[in-house]
C-alpha positions in Angstrom: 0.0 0.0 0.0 1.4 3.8 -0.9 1.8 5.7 2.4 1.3 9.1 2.4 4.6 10.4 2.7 6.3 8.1 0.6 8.2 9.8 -2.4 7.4 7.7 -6.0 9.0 8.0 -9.1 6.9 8.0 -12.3 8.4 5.7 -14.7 6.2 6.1 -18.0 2.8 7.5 -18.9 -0.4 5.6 -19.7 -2.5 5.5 -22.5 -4.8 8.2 -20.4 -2.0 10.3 -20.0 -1.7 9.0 -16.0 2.0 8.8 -14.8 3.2 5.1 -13.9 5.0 4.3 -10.9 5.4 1.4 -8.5 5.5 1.8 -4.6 7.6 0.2 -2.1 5.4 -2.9 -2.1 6.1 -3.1 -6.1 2.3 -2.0 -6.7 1.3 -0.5 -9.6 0.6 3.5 -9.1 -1.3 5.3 -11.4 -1.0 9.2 -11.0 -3.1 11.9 -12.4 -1.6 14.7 -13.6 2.3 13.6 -13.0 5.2 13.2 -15.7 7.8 10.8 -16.3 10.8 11.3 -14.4 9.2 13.5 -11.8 9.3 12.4 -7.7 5.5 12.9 -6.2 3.5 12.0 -3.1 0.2 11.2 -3.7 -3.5 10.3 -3.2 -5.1 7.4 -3.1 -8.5 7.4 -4.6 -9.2 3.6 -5.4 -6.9 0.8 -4.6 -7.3 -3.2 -5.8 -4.8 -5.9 -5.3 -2.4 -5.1 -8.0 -2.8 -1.2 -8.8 -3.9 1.9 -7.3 -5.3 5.2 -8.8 -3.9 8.2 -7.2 -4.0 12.0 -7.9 -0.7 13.9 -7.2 -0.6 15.7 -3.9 3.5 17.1 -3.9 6.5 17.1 -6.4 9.8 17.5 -6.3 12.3 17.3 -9.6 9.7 18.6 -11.9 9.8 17.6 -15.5 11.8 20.1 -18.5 9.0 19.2 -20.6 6.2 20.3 -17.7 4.7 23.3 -19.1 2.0 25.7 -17.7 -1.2 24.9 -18.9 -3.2 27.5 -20.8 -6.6 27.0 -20.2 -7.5 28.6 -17.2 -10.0 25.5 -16.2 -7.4 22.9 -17.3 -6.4 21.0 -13.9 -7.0 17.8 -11.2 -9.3 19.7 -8.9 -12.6 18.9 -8.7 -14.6 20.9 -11.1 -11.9 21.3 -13.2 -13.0 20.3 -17.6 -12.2 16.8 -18.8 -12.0 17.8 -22.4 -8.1 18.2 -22.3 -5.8 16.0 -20.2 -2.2 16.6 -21.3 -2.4 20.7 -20.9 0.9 20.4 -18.3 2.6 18.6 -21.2 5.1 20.2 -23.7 2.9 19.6 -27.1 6.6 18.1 -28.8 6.4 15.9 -26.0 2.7 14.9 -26.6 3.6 13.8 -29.9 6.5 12.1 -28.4 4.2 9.8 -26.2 2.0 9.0 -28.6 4.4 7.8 -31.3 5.8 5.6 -28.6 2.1 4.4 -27.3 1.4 3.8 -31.4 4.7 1.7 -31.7 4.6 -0.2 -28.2 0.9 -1.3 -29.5 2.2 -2.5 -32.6 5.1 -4.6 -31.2 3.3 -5.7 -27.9 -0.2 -6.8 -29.7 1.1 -7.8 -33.0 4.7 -8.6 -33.0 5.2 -5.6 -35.9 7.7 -3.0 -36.5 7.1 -0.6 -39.0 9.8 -0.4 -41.5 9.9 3.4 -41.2 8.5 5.8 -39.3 6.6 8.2 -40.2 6.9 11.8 -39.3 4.4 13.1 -37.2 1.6 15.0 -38.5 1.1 18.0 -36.5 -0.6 21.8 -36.3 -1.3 24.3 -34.4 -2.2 22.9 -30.3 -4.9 25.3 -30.0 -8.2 26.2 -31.4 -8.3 23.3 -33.6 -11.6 21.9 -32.5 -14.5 22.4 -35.4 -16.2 19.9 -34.1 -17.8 19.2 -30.3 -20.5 17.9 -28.4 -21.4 20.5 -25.3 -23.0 19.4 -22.6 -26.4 21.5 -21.5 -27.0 21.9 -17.8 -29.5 24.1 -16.3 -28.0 23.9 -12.3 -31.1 25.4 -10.2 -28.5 25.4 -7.3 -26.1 27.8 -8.7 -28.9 29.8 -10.1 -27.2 29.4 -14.0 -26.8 27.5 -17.1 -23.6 25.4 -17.5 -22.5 24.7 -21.2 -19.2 22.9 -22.3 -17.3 19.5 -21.4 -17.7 17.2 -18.3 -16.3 17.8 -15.2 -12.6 15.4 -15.3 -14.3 12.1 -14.3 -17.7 13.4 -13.4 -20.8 13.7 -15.0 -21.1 17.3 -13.9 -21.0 19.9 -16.4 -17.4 21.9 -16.0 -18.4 25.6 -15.4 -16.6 27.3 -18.3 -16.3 30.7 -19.6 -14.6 29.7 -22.6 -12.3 27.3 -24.3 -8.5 27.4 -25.4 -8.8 24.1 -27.8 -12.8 25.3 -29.6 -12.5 27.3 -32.7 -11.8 31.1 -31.3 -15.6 32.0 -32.7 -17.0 28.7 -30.6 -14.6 29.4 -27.2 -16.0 32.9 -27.5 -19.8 31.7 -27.3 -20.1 30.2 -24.2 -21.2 32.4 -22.0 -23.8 34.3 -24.5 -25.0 30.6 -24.7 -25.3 30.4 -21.3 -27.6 33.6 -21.1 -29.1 32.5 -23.8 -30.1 29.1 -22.7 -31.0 30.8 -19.4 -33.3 32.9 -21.3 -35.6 30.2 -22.8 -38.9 28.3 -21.4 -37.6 24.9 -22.0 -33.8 25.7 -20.3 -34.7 22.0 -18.2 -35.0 19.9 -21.5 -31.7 21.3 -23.9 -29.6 18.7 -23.2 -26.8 19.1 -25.5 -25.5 21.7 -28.5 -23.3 20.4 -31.0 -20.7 22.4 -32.8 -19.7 21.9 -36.5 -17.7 24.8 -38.1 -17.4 24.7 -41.8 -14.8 26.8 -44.2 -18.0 29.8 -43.9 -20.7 28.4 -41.7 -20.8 28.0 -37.8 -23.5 25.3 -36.7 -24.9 25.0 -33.6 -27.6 22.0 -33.4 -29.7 22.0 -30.5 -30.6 19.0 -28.4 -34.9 19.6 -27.3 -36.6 17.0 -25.8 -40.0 19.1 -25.8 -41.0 21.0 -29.2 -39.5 24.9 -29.0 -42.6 27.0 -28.5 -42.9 30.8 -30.4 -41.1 32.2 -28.0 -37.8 30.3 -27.7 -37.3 30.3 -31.9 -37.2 33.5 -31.5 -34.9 33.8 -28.8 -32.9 31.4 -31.5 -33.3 33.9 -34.2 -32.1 36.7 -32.7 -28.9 34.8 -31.1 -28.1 33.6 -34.5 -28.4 37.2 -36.1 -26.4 38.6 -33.4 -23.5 36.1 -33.5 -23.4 34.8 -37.2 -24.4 31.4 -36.2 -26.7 29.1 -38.1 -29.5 26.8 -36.5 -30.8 23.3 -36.2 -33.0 21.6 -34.3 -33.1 18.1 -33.3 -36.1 16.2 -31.1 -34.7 12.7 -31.6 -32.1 11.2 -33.2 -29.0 12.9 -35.6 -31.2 12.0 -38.6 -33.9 13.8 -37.5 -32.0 17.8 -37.1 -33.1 20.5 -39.3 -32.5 24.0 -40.1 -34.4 26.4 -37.6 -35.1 28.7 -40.9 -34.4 27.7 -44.6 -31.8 29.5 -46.8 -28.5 30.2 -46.2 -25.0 28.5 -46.8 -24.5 25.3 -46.5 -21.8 23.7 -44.3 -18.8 22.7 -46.7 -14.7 22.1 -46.5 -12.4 21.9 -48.5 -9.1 20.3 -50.0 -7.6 23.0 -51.7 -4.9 20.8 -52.8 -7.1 18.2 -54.9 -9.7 21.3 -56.0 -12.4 19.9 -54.3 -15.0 21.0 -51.6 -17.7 18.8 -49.8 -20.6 19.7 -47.9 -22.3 17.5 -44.6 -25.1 18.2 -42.4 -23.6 19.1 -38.8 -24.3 15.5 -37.6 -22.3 13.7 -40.2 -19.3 12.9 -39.1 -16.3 15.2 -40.1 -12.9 15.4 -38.7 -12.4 17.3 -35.5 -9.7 19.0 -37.3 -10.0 20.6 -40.3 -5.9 21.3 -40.7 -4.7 18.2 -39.9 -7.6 16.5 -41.8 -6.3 18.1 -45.1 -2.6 17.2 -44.3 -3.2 13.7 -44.1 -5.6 13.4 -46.7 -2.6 14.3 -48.8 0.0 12.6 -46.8 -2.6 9.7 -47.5 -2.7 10.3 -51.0 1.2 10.4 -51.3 1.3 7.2 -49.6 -0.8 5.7 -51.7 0.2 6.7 -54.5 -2.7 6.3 -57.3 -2.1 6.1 -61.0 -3.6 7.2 -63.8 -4.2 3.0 -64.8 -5.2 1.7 -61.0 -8.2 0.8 -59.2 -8.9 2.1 -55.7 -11.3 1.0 -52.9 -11.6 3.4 -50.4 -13.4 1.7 -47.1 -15.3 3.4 -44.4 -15.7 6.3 -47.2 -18.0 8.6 -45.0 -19.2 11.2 -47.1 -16.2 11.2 -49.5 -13.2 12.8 -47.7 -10.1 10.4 -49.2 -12.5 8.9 -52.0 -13.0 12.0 -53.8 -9.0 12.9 -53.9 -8.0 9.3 -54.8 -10.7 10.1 -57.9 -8.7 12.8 -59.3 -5.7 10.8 -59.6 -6.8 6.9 -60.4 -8.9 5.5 -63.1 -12.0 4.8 -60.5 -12.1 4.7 -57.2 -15.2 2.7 -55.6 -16.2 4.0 -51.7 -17.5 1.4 -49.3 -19.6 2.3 -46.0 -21.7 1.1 -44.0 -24.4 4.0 -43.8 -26.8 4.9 -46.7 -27.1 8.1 -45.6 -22.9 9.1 -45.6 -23.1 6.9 -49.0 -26.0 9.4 -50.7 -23.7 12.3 -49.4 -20.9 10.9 -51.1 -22.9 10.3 -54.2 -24.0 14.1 -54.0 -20.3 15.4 -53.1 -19.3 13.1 -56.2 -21.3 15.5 -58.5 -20.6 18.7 -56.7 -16.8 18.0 -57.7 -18.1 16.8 -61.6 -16.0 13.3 -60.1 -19.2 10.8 -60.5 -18.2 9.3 -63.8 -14.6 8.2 -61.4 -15.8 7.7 -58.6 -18.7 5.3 -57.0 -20.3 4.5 -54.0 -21.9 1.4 -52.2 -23.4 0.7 -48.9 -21.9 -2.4 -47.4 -22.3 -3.9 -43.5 -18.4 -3.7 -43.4 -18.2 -5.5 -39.8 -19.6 -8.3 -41.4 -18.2 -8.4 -44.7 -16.6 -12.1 -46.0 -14.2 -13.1 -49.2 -17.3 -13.1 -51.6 -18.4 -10.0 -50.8 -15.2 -9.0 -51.6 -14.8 -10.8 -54.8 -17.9 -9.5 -55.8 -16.9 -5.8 -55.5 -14.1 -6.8 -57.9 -10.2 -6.7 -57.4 -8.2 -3.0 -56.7 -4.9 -2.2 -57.4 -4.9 -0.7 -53.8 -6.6 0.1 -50.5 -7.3 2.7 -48.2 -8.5 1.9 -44.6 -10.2 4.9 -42.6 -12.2 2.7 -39.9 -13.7 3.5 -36.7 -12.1 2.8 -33.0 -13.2 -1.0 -33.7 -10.9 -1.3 -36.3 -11.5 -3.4 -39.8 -11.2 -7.1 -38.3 -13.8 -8.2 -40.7 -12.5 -7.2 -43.7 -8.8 -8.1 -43.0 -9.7 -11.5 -41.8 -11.5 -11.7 -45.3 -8.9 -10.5 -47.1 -6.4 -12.6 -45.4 -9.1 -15.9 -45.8 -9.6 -14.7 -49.7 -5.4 -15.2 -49.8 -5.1 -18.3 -48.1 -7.4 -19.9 -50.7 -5.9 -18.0 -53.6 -5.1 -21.0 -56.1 -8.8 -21.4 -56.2 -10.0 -18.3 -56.7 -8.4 -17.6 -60.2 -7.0 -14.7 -62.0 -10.3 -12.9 -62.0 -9.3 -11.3 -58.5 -5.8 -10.2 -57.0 -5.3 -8.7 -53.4 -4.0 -4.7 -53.4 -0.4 -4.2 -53.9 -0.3 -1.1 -51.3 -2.8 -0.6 -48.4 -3.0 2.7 -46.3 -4.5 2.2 -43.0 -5.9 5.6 -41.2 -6.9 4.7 -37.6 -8.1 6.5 -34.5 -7.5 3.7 -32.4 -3.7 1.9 -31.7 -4.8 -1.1 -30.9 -7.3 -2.2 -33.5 -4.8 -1.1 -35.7 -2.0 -3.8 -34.1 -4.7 -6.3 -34.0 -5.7 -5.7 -37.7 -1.6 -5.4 -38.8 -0.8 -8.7 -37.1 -3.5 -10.1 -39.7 -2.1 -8.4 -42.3 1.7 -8.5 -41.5 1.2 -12.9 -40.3 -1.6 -14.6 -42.0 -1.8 -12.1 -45.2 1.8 -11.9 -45.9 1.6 -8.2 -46.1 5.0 -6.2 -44.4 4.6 -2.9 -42.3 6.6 -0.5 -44.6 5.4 2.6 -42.8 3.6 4.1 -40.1 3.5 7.5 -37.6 0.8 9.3 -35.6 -1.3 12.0 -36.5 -1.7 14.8 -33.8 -5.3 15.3 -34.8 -6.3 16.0 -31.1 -3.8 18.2 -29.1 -3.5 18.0 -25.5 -5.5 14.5 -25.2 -4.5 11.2 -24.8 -6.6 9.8 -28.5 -3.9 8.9 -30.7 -4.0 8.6 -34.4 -2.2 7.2 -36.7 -1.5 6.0 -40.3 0.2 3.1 -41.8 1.3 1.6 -45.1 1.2 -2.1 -45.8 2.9 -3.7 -48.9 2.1 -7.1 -50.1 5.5 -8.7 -49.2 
């Protein structure tokens, strides 16, 4: 068991950014807020037989690379936001920690070392967010509404005047949407505002579990005219938000560097990051490397971010996913970008996809892989069951010379390498992180695998 005074030294971070370090008893100690190579007394706050979770109470021998956070409601005090969690980490050495997290995942799960790797993909460590869910709280207590992140390990709503990582025109609404929710008859039942910034448009979609009488759309209006915002409303699910008032611009991004622009609805799902997001589309696209004479399958498609670039450089490109509704704005973004005749979409359950589904949507000269945190099991076991069998299967279908994995999660990615790399007799040529979230512990990534 830690005693109180008893002076620890933290070894190694966590994958939740937690400092490791074992007591005098050889116990695991897991320590909010501390850095390696620092000495700290700490906490206890829950203790089982082989670890304890701590929070650090004194330090001595502070880390070079312990920085002072800029977010004024950044900390490991009660109350203090949960959206942020390495703030008191030098952003180099962010990067630095999660290269190492992507690479011990790799070896430790799946027995694979990347040939090379990658240089980091990294921007700017603040106001990067164009994308967020804020909580709503009306807190009869405190005699206010709350609006932002949760509380660090709470369900509580942090009480936030604004917000060092949101877009500088988000951070700066916080507390006029704090009046304004405040202001409205149905302040009890707004549960939640979600944030989508495009290249012209801010979105704000709000969360009402009654209907919004006269009164409150109005309040909505005038907000909106007043701050340059634009409107939805949503009673039940994401399908079911729509504009407050029609007319307008529509959300939209774009990829300067392949000439094209796409527009989504604010629920779609976009990258948090609209910087990085066009980096690695074309470090993605360099990787990749599509000719003029190839065929491309891009799976998980969404609404066309990687598809629609791999279009203007290969012969056709097809676009798997596993939603109709990301596959008919992919269709649309298609002809918004005068692309259709290269590029085409399908809707395909890709968590349960098998080797004839995949001889069926024909053989490609390469892949790209943008899956979500479960990874692409499925269609790697496939792939890997499809090349097992290969002498019966014929000349009609070959497996991709070059796939380029995109992941948001480390260790679906080992899992789904070890496939490759063992029982598909692919080799790990490549593979970095991609700093797409500053200042948290989510680490993305991107890989290249070569058919050995």
């Amino acid at each position: 068991m830690t005693q109180p005074d008893e002076w620890l030294e933290v070894e190694s971070l966590d994958l939740e950014a937690q400092g490791v370090a074992h007591n005098a008893s050889g116990k695991v100690v897991f320590i909010e807020g501390a850095l390696p190579g620092e000495q700290v007394q700490v906490h206890v706050t829950r203790r089982k037989n082989n670890w304890e979770q701590t929070t650090l109470t004194a330090l001595r021998h502070e880390s070079a690379q312990r920085v002072r956070p800029a977010c004024v409601h950044f900390g490991l005090h009660a109350g203090a936001c949960g959206g942020c969690k390495m703030q008191h980490l030098h952003p180099a050495a962010q990067i630095a920690v999660k290269q190492r997290v992507l690479e011990d995942q790799l070896w430790h799960l799946a027995k694979v070392r990347p040939e090379t790797l990658l240089r980091p993909i990294e921007g700017p460590p603040f106001a990067y967010r164009h994308r967020a869910r804020l909580s709503v709280r009306h807190v009869v207590k405190k005699g206010a509404v709350l609006v932002g992140f949760h509380e660090r390990k709470s369900s509580y709503v942090a009480d936030m005047r604004g917000c060092s990582v949101l877009a500088p025109q988000v951070g700066a609404l916080l507390m006029p949407l704090r009046e304004l929710i405040a202001s409205m008859d149905q302040r009890d039942r707004l549960p939640q505002i979600e944030v989508a910034v495009g290249d012209s448009v801010t979105a704000l979609v709000l969360r009402h579990l009654e209907p919004l009488g006269d009164a409150d759309r109005r309040r909505l209006r005038d907000f909106a005219a007043t701050h340059g915002v634009q409107w939805w409303l949503q009673p039940k699910g994401p399908d079911s938000a729509q504009r407050l008032d029609d007319g307008g611009a529509e959300l939209d991004y774009a990829l300067p560097d392949f000439g094209i622009s796409l527009a989504f609805r604010p629920t779609d799902f976009t990258q948090v990051n609209a910087q990085i997001n066009a980096v690695l589309v074309g470090r993605a696209l360099r990787l990749l490397a599509p000719r003029a004479d190839e065929r491309v399958i891009d799976w998980f498609c969404g609404l066309g971010n990687f598809t629609l670039p791999i279009a203007t450089r290969a012969s056709e490109v097809l676009g798997v996913e596993g939603s109709e509704t990301l596959v008919s704005r992919a269709r649309d973004n298609a002809q918004r970008n005068g692309l259709e005749q290269r590029a085409r979409f399908a809707a395909r359950d890709l968590f349960q996809i098998d080797g004839a589904q995949l001889l069926a949507d024909g053989a490609a000269d390469k892949w790209l892989v943008d899956p979500p945190r479960e990874g692409a099991f499925a269609l790697v076991k496939a792939l890997a069951g499809l090349l097992s069998a290969a002498p019966t299967q014929g000349a009609a279908w070959s497996a991709p010379r070059r796939i380029v994995y995109v992941s948001c999660n480390p260790a679906t990615l080992a899992r789904d390498a070890g496939l490759l790399v063992h029982q598909a007799g692919y080799r790990c040529a490549a593979a970095g992180v991609v700093n797409m979230f500053p200042h948290t512990a989510h680490v993305e990534s991107i890989a290249v695998f070569d058919r050995a």
